[in-house]
N, C-alpha and C positions, 0 to 999 in steps of 0.2 A: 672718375675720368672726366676730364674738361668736354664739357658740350661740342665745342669747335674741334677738338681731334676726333670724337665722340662721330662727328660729322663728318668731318676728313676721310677717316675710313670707310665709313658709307659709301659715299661716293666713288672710293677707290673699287672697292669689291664690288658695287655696282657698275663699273667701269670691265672691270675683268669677267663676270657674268655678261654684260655687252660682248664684249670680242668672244667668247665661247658659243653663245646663239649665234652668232653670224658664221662662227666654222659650220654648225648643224644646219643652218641655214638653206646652204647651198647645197647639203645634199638632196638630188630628188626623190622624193618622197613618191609608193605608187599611187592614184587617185583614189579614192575611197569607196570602199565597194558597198550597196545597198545591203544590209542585213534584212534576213527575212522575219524579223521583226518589227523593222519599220518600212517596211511595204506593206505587210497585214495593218498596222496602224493606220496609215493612211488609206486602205483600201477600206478600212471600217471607218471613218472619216467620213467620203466620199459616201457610205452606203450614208451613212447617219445621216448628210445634207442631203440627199436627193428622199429620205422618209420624210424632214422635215418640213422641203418643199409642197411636196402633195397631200395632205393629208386623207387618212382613208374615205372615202363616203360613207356616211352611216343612215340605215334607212330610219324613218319616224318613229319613232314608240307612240304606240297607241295605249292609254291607258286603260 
């Protein structure tokens, strides 16, 4: 197949996948709800920065 029709069509079918996303487009979609997966992630997040901030106090060793 010649490069330039090769191309032609590409662009074509790229063209017609264009106007198909824009029909799906506009339908609303509902807002995305938090899974309780990524709230425990970020709640371990959150713990892991506020250990890293303080570190324990450790008393002297005396040898």
């Amino acid at each position: 197949m010649h490069p330039d029709i090769h191309l032609r069509l590409h662009h074509q079918r790229a063209a017609e996948l264009h106007a198909q996303a824009t029909q799906y487009a506009r339908i609303p979609r509902p807002a995305p709800r938090h899974p309780l997966r990524t709230r425990l992630g970020w709640t371990m997040v959150e713990i892991g920065l506020r250990l890293a901030q303080h570190p324990p106090a450790r008393p002297a060793r005396i040898a």
